[in-house]
VEXKOLPA-485178 format. One line per field, with one value per residue (C-alpha): x, y negated, z; residue number from 1. Coordinates in Angstrom, 1 decimal. Layout:
! residues N
u = c(X|...);
v = c(Y|...);
w = c(Z|...);
num = c(NUM|...);
//
This chain:
! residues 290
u = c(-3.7|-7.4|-9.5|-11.9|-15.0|-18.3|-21.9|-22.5|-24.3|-21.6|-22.9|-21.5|-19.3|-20.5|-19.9|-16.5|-16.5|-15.5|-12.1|-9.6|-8.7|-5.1|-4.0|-7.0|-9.1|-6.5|-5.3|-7.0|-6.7|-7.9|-8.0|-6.3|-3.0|-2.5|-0.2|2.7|2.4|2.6|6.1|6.9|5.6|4.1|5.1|3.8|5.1|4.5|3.2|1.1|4.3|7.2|7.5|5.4|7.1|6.2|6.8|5.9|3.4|5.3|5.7|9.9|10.7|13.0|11.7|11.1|14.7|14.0|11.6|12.5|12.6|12.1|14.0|12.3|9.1|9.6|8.3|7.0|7.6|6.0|7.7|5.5|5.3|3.2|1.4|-0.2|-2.0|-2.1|-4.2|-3.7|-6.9|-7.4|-10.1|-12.4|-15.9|-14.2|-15.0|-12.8|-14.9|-15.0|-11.6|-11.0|-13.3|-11.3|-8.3|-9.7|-11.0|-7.6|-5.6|-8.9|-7.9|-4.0|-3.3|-3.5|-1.1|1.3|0.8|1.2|4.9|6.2|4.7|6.9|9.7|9.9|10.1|12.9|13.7|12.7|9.5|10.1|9.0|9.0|9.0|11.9|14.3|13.2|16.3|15.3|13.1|12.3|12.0|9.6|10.5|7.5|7.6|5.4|5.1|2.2|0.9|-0.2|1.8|3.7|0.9|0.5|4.6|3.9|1.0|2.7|5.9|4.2|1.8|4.7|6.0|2.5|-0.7|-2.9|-4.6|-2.0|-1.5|-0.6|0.5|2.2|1.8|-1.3|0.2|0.1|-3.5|-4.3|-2.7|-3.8|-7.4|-6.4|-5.0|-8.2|-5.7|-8.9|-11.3|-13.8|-14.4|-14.9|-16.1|-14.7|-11.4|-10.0|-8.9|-7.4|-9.1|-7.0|-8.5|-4.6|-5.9|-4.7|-3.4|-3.0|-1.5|-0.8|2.2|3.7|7.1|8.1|11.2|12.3|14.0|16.7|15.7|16.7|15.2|12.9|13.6|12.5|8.2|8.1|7.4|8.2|5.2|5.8|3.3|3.1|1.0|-2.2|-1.3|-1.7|-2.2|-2.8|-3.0|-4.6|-7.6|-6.9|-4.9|-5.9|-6.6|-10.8|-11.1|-9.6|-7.8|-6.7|-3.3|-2.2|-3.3|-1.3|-2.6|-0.4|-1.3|-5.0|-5.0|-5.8|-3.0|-4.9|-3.4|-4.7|-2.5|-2.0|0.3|0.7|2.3|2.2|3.3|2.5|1.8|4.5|8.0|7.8|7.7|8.0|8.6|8.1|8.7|5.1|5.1|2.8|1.5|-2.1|-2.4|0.7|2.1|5.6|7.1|6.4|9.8|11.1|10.4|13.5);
v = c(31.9|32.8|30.8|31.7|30.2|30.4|30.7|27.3|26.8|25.9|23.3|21.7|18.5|15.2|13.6|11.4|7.9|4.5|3.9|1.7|-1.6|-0.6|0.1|1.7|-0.9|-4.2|-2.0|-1.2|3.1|4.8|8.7|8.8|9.6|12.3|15.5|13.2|10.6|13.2|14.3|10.7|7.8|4.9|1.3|-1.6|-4.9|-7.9|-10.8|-12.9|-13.8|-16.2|-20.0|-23.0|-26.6|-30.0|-32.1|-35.9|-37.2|-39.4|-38.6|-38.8|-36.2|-35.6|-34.2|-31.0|-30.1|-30.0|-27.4|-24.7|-20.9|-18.2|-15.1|-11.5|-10.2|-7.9|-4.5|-2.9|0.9|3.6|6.8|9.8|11.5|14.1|13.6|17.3|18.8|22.4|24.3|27.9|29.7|33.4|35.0|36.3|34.1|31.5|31.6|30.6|27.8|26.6|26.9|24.5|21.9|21.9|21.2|18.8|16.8|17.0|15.2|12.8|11.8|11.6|10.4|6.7|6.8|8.5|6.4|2.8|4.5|5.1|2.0|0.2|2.3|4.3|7.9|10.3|10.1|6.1|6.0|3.5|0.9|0.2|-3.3|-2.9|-1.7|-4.5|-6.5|-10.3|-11.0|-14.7|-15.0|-18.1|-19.7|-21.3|-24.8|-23.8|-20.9|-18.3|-16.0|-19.0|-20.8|-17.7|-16.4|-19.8|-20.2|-16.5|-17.3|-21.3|-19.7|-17.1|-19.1|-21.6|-18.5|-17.0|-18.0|-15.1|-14.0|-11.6|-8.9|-9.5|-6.1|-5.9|-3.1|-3.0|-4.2|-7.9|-7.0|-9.1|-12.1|-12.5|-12.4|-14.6|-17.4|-16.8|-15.6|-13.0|-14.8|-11.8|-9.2|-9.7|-5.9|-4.4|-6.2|-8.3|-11.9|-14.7|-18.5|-19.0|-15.4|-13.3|-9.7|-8.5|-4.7|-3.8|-0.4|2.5|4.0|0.4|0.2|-3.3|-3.9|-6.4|-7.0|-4.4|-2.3|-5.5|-5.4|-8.1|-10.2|-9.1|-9.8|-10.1|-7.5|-8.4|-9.2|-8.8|-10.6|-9.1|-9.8|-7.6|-3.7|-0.5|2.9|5.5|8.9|12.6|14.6|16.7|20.0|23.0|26.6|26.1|29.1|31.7|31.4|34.8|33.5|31.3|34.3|35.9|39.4|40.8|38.5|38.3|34.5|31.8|29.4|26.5|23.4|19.9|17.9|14.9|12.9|9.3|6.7|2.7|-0.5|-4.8|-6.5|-8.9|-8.6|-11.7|-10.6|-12.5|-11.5|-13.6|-12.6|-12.7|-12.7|-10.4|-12.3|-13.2|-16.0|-17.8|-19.1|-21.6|-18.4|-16.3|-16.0|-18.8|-18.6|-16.7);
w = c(14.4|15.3|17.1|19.4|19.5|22.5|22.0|20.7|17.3|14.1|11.9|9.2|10.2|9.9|7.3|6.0|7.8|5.9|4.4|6.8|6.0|4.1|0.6|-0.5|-0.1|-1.0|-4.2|-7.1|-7.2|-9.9|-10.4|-14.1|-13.7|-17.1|-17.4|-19.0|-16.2|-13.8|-15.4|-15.9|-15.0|-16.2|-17.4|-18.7|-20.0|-16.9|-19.3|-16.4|-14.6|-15.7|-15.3|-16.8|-16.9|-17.2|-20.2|-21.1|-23.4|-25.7|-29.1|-29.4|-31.8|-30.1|-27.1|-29.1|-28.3|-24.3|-24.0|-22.3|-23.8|-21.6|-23.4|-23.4|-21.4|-17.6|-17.4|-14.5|-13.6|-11.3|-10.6|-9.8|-6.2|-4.3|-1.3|0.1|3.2|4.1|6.3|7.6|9.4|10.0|7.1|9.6|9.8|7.1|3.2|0.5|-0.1|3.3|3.5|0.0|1.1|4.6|3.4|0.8|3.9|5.5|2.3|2.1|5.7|5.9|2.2|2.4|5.3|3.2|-0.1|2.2|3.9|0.6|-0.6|1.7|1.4|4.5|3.2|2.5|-0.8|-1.4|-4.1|-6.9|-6.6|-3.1|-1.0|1.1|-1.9|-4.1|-5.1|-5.5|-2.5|-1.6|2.1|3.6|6.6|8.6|10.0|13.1|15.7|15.4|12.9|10.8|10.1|9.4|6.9|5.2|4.3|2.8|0.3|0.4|-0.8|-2.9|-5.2|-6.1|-8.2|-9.5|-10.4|-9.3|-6.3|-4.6|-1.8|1.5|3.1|6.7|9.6|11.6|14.9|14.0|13.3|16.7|15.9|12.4|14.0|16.8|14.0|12.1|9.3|7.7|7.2|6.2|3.8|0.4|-1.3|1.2|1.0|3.9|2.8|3.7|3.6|0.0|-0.7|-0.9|-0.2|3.2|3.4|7.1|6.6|9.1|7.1|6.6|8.3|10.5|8.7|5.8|2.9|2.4|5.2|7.8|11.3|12.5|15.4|18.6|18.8|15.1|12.2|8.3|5.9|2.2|-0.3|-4.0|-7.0|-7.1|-6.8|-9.2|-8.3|-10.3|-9.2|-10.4|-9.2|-6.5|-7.2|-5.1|-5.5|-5.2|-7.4|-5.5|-2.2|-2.4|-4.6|-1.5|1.2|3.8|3.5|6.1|8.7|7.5|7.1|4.1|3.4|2.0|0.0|-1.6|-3.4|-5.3|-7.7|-7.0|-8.8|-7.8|-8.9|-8.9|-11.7|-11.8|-10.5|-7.5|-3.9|-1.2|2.7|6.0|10.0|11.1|15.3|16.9|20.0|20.4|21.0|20.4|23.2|24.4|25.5|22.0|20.2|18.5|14.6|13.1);
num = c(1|2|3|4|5|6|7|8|9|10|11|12|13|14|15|16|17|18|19|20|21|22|23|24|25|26|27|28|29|30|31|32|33|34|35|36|37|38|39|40|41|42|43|44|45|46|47|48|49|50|51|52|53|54|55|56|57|58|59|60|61|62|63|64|65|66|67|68|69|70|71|72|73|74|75|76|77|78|79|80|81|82|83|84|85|86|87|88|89|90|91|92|93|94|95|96|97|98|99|100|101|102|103|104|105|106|107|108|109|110|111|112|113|114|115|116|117|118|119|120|121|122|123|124|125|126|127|128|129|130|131|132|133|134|135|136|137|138|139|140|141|142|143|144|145|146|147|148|149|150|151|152|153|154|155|156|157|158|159|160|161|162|163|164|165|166|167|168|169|170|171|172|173|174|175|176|177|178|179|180|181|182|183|184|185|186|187|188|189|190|191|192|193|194|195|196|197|198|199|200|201|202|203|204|205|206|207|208|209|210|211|212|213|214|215|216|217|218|219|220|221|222|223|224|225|226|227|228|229|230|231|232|233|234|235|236|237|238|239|240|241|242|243|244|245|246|247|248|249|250|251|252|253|254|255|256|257|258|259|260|261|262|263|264|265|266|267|268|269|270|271|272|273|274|275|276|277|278|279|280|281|282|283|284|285|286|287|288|289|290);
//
């Protein structure tokens, strides 16, 4: 479809702004996902997870027979999947170039939305892993009303089955309340955190529903916390070279695509969920805690 266009001066666009607070920035994403991940995945054995016990000091031989033996070692798996833009403009007063770098700026944009849906299971075909297909989950219950007290049975719940600083991820519309219960307390490089320092993913693409695809009650949405997350995904595929392989030549236009392959995971398989109320501030009338 053409476009017309008056007198006024075209300049180059401004420049990209900053990355939201989501995924992106709570994850760590790297850009070396190879041909035979691409095709397959990756996996890795989960050896920071598991349980520690307690054992006395006395010296009964005895004792030796008590210890507990934790059989065999978890691995963690990410299944590859494609997130694309496209972008059609007519050929007259538009390059090749301009047209790759468009549509480059497009998947730049949109991609994170797409990588924090599947993420929490909201696509399609369901990505694997994702939070809402994840058998096992441990659900907190809070003690109090608000956002919290919700928060703190999360990480509470959380850190009595790992060790490690992990993720916090829930939809942006309990943004308001988190703030309002002083739940981020700052950024730390760029990452939001809470006062014990759990990364907090406020993502666009997440989904309000819990474990198993359940709904929330009404006023509340689900939060999952996981240990710390891995993405891995390739350098952007597009046809930068020559636009004339993706161009319409009977309608005159350029048919532009970006695309990458994505594949995610947590480090260790514990995830644990909580109804988080969105009400700022919390008041008597907010719904009772679920």
């Amino acid at each position: 479809m053409a476009v017309i266009i008056g007198n006024a001066d075209i300049v180059e666009p401004p420049p990209t702004g900053q990355l939201r607070y989501g995924i992106f920035r709570a994850a760590t994403v790297t850009d070396d996902l190879d041909t035979r991940a691409i095709a397959a995945g990756f996996t890795f054995p989960a050896e920071d997870c598991g349980e520690s016990y307690l054992y006395d000091a006395m010296c009964d031989p005895a004792d030796a027979e008590e210890k507990t033996f934790d059989e065999g070692t978890p691995y963690m798996e990410a299944l590859p999947y494609w997130v694309y833009s496209t972008r059609q403009c007519g050929m007259v007063g538009r390059t090749a170039q301009e047209m790759a770098r468009s549509v480059r700026r497009r998947l730049a944009g949109g991609e994170q939305t797409q990588v924090e849906s599947a993420f929490w299971g909201g696509t399609a075909v369901p990505v694997d892993p994702n939070l809402t297909g994840t058998a096992g989950v441990v659900t907190a219950t809070p003690i109090a009303a608000g956002a919290g007290a919700a928060i703190s049975a999360l990480e509470e719940s959380f850190y009595s089955a790992y060790g490690y600083v992990g993720t916090i991820h829930l939809n942006q519309v309990a943004t308001g309340a988190l703030a309002y219960a002083q739940v981020l307390n700052g950024s730390t490089a760029g990452v939001l955190r809470t006062p014990l320092g759990s990364a907090v993913s406020l993502g666009a693409g997440y989904g309000i529903t819990g474990p198993a695809g359940v709904a929330p009650a009404a006023g509340f949405v689900w939060a999952f916390m996981t240990p710390p997350v891995i993405i891995r995904r390739s350098e952007v595929i597009s046809q930068d070279a020559d636009l004339r392989s993706v161009m319409d030549r009977e309608l005159n236009q350029f048919m532009g695509l970006a695309e990458r392959v994505y594949a995610h995971t947590w480090t260790c398989p514990v995830v644990h969920a909580v109804q988080v109320p969105v009400a700022a501030p919390a008041v008597a009338t907010a719904p009772a805690v679920p």
